[in-house]
N, CA, C and O atoms as CSV, one atom per row, in Angstrom:
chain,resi,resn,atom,element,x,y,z
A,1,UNK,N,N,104.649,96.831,93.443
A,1,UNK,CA,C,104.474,95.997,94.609
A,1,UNK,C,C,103.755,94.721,94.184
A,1,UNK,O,O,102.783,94.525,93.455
A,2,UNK,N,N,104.381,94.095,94.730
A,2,UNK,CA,C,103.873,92.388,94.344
A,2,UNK,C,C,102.575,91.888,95.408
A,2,UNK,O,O,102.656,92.211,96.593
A,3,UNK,N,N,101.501,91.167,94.967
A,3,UNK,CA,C,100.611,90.773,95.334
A,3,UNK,C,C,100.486,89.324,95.324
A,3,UNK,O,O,101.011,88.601,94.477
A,4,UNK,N,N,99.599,88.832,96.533
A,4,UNK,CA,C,99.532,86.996,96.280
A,4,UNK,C,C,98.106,86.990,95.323
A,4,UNK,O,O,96.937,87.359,95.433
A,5,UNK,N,N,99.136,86.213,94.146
A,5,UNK,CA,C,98.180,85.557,93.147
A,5,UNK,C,C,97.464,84.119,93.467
A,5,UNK,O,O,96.882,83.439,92.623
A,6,UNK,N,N,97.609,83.813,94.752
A,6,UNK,CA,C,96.432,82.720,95.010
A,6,UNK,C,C,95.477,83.449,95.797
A,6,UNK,O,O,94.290,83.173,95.621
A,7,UNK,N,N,95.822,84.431,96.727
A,7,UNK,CA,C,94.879,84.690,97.196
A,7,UNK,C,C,93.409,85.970,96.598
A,7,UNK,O,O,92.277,86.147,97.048
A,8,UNK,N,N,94.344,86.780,95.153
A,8,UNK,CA,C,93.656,87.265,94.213
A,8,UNK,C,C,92.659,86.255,93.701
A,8,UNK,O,O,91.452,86.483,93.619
A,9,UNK,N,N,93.364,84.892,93.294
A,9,UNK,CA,C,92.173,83.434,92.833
A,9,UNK,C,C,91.278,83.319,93.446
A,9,UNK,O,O,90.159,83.208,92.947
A,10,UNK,N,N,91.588,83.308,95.161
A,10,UNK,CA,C,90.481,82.945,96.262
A,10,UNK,C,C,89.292,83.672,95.788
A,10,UNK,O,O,88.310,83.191,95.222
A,11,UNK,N,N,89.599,85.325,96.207
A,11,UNK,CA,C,88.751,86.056,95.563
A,11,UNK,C,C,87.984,85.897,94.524
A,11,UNK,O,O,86.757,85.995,94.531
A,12,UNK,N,N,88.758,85.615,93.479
A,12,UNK,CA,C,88.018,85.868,92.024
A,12,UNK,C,C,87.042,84.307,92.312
A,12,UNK,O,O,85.970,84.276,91.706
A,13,UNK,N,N,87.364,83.143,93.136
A,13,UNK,CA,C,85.988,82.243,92.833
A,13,UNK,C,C,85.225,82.771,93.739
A,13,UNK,O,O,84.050,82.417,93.644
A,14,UNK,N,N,85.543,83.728,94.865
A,14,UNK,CA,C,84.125,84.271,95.516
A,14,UNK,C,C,82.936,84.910,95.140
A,14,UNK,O,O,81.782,84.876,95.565
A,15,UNK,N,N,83.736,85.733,93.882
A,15,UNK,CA,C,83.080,86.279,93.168
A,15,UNK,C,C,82.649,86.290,92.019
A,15,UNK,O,O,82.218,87.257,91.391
A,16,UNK,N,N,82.818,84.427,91.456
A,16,UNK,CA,C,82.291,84.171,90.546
A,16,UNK,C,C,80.982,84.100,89.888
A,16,UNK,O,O,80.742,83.529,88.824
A,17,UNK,N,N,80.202,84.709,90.600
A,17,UNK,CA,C,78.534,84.390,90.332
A,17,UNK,C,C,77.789,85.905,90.307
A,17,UNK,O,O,76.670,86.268,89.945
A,18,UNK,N,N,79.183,86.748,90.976
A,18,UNK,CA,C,78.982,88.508,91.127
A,18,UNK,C,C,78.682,88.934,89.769
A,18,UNK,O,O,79.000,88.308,88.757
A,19,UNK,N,N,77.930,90.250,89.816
A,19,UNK,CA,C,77.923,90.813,88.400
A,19,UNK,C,C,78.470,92.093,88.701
A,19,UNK,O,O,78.632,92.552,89.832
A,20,UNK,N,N,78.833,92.821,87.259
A,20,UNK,CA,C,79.182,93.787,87.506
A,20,UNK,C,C,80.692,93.995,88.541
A,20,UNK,O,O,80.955,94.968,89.247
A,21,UNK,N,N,81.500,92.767,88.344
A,21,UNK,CA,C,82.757,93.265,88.778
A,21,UNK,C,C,83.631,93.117,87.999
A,21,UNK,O,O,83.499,92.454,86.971
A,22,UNK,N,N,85.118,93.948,88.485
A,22,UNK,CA,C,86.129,93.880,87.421
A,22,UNK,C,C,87.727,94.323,87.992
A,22,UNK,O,O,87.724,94.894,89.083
A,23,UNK,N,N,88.922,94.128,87.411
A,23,UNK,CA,C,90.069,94.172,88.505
A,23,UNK,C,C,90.582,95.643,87.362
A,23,UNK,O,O,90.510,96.229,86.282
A,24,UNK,N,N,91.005,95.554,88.454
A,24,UNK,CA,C,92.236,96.737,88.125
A,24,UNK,C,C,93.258,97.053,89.154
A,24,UNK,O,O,93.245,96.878,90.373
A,25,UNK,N,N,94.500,97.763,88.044
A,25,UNK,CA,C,95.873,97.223,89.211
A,25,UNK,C,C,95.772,99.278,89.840
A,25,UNK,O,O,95.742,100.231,89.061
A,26,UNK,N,N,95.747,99.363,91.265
A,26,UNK,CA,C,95.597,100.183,92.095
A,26,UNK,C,C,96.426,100.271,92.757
A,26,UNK,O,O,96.965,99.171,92.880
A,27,UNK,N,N,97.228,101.557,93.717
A,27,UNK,CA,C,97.333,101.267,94.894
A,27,UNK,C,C,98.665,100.473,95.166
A,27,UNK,O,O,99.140,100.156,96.257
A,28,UNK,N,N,99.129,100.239,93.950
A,28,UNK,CA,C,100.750,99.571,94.146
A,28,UNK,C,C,100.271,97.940,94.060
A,28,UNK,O,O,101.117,97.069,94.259
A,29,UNK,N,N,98.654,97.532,93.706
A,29,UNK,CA,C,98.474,96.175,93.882
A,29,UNK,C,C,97.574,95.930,92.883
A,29,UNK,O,O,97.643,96.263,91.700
A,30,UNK,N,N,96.414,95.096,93.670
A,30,UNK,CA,C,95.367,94.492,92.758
A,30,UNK,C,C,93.817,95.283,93.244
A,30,UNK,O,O,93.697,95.627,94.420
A,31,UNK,N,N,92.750,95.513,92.312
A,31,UNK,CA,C,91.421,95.893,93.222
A,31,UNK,C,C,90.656,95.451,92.787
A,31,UNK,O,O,90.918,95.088,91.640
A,32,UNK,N,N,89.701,95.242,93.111
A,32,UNK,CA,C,88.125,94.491,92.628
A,32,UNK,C,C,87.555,95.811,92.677
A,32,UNK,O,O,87.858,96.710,93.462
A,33,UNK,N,N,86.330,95.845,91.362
A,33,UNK,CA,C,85.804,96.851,91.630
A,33,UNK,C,C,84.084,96.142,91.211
A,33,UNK,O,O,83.871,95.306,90.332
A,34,UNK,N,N,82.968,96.822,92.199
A,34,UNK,CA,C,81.902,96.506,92.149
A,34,UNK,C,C,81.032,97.741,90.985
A,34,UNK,O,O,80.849,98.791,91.600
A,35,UNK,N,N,80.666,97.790,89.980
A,35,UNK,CA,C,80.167,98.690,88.978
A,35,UNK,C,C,80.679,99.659,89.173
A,35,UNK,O,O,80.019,100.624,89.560
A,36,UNK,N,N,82.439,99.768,88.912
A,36,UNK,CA,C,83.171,100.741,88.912
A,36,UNK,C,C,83.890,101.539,90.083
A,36,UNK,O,O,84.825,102.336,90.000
A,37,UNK,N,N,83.107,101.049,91.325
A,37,UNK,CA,C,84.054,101.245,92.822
A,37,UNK,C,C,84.454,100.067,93.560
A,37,UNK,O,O,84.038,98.924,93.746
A,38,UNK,N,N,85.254,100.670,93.845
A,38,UNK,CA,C,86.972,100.187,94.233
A,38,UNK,C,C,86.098,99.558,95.988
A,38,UNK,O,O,85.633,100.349,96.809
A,39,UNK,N,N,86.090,97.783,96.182
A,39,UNK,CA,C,85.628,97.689,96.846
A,39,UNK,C,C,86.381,96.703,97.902
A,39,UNK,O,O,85.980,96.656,99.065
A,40,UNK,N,N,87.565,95.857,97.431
A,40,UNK,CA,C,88.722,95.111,98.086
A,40,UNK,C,C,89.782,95.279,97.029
A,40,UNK,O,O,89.586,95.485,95.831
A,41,UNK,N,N,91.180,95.134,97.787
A,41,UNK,CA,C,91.880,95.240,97.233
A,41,UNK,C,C,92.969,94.148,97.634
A,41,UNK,O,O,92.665,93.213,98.375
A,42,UNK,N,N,93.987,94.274,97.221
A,42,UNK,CA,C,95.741,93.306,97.352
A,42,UNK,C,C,96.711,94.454,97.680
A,42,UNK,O,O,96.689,95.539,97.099
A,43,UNK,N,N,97.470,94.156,98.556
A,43,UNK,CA,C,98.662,94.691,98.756
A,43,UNK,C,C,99.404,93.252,98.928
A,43,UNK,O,O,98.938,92.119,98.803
A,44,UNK,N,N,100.837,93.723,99.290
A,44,UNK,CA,C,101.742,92.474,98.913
A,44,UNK,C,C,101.445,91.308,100.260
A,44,UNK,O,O,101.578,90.089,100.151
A,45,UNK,N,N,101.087,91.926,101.310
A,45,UNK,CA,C,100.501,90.751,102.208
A,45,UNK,C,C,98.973,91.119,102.621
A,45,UNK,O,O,98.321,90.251,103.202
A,46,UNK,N,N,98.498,92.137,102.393
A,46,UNK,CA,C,97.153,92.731,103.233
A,46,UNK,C,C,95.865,92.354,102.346
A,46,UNK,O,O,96.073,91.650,101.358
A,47,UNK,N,N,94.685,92.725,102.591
A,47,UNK,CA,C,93.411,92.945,102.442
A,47,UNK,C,C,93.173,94.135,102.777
A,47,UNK,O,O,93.278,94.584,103.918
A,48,UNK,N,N,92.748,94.874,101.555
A,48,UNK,CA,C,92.272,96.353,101.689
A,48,UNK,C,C,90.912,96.124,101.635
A,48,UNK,O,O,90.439,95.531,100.665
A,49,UNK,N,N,90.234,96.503,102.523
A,49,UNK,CA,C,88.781,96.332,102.741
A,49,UNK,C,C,87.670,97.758,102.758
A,49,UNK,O,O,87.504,98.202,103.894
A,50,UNK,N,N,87.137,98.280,101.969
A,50,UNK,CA,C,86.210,98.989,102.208
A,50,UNK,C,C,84.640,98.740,102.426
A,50,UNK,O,O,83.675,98.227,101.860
A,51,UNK,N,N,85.088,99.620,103.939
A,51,UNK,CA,C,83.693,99.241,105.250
A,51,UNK,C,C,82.470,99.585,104.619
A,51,UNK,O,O,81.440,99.066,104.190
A,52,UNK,N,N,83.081,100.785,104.760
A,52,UNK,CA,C,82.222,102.234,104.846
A,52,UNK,C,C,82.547,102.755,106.300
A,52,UNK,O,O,82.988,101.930,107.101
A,53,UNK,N,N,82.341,104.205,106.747
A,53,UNK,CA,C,81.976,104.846,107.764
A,53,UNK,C,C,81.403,104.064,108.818
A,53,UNK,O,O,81.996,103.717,109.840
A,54,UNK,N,N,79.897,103.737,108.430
A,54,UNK,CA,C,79.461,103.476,109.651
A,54,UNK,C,C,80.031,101.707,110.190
A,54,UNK,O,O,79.866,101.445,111.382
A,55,UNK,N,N,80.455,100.970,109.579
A,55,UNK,CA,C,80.926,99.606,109.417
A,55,UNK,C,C,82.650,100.082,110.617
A,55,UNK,O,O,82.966,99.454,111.628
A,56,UNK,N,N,83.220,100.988,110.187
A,56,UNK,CA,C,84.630,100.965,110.216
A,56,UNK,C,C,85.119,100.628,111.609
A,56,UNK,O,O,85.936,99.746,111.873
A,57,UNK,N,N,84.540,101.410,112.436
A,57,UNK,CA,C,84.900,101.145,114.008
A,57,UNK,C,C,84.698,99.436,114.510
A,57,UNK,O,O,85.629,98.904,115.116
A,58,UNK,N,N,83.719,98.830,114.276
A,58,UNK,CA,C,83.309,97.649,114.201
A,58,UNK,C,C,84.486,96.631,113.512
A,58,UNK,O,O,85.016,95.607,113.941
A,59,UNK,N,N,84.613,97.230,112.510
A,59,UNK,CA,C,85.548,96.246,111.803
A,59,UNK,C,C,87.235,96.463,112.086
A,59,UNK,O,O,88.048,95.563,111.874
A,60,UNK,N,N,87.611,97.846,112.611
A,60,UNK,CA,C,89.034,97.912,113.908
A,60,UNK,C,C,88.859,97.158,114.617
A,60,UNK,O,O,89.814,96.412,114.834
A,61,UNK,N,N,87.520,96.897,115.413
A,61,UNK,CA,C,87.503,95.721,116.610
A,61,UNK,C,C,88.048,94.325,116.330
A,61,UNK,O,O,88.622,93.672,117.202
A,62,UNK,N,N,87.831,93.848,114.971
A,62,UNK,CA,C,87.850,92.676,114.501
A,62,UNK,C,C,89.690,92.307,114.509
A,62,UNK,O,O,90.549,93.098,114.119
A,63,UNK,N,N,89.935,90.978,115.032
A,63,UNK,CA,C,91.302,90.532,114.816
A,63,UNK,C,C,91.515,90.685,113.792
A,63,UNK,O,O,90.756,90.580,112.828
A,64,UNK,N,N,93.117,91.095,113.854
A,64,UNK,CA,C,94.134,91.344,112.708
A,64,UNK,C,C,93.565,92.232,111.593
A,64,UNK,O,O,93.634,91.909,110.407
A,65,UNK,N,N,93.068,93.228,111.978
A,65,UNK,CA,C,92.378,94.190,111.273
A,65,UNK,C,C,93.236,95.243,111.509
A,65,UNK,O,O,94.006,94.900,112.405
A,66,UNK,N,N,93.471,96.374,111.124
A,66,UNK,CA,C,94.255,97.927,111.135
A,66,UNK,C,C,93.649,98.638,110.342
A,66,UNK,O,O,92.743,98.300,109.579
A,67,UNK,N,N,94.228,99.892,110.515
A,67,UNK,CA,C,93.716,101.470,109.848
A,67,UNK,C,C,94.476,101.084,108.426
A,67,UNK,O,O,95.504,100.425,108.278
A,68,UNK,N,N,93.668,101.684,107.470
A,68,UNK,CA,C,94.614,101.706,105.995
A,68,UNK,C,C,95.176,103.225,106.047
A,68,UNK,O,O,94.553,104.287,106.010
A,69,UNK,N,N,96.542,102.972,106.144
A,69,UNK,CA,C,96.976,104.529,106.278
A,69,UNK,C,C,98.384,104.521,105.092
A,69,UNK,O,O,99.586,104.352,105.298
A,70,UNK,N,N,97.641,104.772,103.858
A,70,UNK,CA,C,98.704,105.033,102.776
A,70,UNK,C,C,100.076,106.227,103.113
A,70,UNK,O,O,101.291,106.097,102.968
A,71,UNK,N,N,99.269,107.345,103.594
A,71,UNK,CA,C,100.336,108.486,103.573
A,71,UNK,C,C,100.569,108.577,105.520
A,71,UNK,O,O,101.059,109.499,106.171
A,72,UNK,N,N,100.165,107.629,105.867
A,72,UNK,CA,C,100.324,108.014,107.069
A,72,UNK,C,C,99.094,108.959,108.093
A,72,UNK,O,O,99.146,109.362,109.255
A,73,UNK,N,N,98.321,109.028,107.312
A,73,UNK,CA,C,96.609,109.194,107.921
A,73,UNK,C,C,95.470,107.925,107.642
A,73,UNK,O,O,95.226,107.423,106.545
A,74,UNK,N,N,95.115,107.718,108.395
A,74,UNK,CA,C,94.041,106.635,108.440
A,74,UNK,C,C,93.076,107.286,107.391
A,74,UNK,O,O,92.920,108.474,107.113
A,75,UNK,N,N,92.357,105.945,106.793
A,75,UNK,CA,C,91.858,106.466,105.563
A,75,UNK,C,C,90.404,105.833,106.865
A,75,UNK,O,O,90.420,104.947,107.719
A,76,UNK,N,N,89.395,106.750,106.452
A,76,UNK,CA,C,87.859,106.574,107.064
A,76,UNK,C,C,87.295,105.506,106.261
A,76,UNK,O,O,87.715,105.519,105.104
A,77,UNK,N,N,86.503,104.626,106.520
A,77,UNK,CA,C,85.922,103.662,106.289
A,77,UNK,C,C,86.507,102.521,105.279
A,77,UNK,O,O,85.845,101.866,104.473
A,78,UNK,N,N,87.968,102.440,105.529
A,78,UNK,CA,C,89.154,100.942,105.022
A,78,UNK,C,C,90.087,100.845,105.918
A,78,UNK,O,O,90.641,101.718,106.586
A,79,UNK,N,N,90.229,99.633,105.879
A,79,UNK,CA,C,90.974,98.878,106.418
A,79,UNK,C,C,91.773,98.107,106.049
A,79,UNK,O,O,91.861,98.031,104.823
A,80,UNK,N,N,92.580,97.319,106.760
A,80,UNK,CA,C,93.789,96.605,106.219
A,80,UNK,C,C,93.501,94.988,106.863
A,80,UNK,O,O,93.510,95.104,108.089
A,81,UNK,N,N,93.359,94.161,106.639
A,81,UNK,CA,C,93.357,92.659,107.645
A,81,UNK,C,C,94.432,92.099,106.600
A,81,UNK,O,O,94.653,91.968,105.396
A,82,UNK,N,N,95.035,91.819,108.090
A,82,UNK,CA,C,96.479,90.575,107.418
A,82,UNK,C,C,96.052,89.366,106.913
A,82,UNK,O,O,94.918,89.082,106.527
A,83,UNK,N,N,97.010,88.695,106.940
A,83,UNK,CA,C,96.990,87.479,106.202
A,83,UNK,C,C,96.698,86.304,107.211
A,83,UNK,O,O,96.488,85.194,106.723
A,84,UNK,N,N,96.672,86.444,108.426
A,84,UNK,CA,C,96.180,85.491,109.500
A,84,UNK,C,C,94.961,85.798,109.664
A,84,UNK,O,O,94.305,84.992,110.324
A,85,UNK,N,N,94.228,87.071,109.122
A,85,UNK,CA,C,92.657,87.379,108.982
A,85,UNK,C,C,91.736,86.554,107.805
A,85,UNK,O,O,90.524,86.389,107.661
A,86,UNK,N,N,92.887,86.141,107.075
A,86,UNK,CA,C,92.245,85.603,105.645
A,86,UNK,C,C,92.595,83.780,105.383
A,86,UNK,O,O,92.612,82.965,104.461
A,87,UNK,N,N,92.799,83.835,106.622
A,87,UNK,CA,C,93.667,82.024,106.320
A,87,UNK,C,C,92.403,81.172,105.985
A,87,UNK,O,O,92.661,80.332,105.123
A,88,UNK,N,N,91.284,81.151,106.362
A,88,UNK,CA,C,90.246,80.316,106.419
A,88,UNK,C,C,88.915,81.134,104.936
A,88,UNK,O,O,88.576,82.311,104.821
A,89,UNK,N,N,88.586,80.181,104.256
A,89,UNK,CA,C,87.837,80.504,102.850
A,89,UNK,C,C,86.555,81.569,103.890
A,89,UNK,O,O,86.024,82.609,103.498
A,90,UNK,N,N,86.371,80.971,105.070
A,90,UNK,CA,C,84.700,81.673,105.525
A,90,UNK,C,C,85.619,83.057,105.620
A,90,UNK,O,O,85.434,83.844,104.692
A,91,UNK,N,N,86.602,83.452,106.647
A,91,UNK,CA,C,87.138,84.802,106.977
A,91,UNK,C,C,87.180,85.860,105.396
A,91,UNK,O,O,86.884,87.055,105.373
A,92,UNK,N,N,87.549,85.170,104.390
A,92,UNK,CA,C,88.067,85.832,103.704
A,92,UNK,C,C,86.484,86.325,102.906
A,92,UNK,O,O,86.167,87.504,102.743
A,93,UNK,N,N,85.743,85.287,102.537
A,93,UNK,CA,C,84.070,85.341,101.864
A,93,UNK,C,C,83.826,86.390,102.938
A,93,UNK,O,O,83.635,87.487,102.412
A,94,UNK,N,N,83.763,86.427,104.375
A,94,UNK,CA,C,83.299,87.539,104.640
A,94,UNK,C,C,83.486,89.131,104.860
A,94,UNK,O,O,82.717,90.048,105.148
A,95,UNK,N,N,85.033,89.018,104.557
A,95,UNK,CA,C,85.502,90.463,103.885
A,95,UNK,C,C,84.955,90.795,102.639
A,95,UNK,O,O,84.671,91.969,102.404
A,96,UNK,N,N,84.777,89.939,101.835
A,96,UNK,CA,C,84.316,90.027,100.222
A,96,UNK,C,C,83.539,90.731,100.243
A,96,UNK,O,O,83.499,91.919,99.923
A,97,UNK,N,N,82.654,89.903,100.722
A,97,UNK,CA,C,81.125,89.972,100.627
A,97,UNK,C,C,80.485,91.060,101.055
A,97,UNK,O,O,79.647,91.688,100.409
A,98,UNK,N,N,80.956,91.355,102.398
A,98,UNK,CA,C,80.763,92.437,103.522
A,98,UNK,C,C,80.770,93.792,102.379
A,98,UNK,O,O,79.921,94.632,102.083
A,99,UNK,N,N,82.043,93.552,101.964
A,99,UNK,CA,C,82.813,95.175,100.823
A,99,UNK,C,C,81.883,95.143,99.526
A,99,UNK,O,O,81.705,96.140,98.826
A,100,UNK,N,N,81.380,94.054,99.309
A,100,UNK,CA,C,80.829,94.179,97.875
A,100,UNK,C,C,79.494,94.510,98.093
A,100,UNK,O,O,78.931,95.189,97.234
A,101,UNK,N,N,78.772,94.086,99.272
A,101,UNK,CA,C,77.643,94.775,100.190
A,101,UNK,C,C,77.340,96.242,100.221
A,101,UNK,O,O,76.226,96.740,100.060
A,102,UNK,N,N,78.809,97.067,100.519
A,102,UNK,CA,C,78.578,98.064,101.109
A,102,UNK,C,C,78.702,98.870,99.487
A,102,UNK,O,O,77.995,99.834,99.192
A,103,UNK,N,N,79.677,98.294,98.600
A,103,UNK,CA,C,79.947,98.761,97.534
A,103,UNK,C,C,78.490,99.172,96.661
A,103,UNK,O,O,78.279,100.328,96.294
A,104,UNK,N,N,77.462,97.949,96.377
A,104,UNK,CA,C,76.098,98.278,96.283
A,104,UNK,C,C,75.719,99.715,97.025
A,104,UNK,O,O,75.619,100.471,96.059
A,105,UNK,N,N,75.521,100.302,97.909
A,105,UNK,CA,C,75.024,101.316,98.472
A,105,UNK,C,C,75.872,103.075,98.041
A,105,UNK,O,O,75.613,104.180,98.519
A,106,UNK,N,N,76.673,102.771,97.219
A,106,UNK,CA,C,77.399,103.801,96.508
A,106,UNK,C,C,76.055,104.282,95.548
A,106,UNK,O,O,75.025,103.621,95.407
A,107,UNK,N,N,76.312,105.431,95.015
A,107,UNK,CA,C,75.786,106.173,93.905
A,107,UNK,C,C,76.291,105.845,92.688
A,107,UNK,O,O,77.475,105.511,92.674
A,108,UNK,N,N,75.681,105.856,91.639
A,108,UNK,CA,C,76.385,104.733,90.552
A,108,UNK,C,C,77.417,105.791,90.102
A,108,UNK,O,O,77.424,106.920,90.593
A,109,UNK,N,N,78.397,105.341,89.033
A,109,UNK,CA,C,79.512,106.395,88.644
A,109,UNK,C,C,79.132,107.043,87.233
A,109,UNK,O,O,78.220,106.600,86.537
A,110,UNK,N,N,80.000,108.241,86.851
A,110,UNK,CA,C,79.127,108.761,85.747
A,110,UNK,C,C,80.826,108.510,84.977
A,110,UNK,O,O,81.896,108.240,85.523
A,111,UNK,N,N,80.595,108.662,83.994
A,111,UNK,CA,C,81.876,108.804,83.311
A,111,UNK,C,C,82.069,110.202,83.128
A,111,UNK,O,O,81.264,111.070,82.793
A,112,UNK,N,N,83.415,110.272,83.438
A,112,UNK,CA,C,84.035,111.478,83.315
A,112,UNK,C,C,84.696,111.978,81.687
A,112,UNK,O,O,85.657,111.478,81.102
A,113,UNK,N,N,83.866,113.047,81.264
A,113,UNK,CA,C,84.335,113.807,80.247
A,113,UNK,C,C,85.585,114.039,79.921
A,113,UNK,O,O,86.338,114.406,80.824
A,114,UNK,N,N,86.102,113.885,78.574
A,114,UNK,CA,C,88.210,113.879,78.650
A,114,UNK,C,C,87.252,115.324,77.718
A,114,UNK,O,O,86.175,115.441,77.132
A,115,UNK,N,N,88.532,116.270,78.081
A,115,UNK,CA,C,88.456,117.249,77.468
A,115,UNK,C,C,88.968,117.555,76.052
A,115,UNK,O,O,90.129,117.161,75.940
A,116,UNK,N,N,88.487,118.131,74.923
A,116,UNK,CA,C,89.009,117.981,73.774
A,116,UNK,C,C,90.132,118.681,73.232
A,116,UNK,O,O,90.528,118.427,72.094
């Protein structure tokens, strides 16, 4: 699945001053990840946004926002905002920001053991 590579750019100067982030292709797209969790993402027109839980209901309220429902169940605390959610640099900085916010409040990740 194809992703907009300007609006991956937008991103990446939002988060030019961030530490501790890094992309990886996810999800059929693109993801930012904040010290190893998965905290916005690209689909071919969307913004995958992770709230969190307590954020999520709040952020359904918000225009052009939806449930992220990969298999057809709403995923708890992500979301989807279109591309009329992201037209303006402030809308989009504050999905970023918001996700890379909440991403901080994770438990750090351990690396997982490959078995020998």
């Amino acid at each position: 699945m194809a992703y907009s590579e300007v609006l991956a750019s937008r991103i990446r100067a939002i988060l030019a001053e961030s530490t501790g982030i890094s992309e990886k292709r996810m999800f059929g797209g693109l993801c930012f990840l904040k010290d190893g969790h998965m905290f916005v993402g690209l689909t071919a027109k969307d913004l995958m946004a992770r709230v969190g839980k307590d954020a999520y209901a709040a952020s359904l309220a918000r225009r052009h926002v939806r449930e992220m429902d990969f298999t057809g169940k709403p995923m708890a605390g992500y979301v989807f905002v279109n591309e009329k959610g992201l037209a303006k640099d402030a809308e989009l900085e504050f999905w970023v920001r918001h996700c890379e916010q909440f991403a901080t409040t994770l438990p750090p990740k351990t690396k997982k053991l490959t078995p020998r």
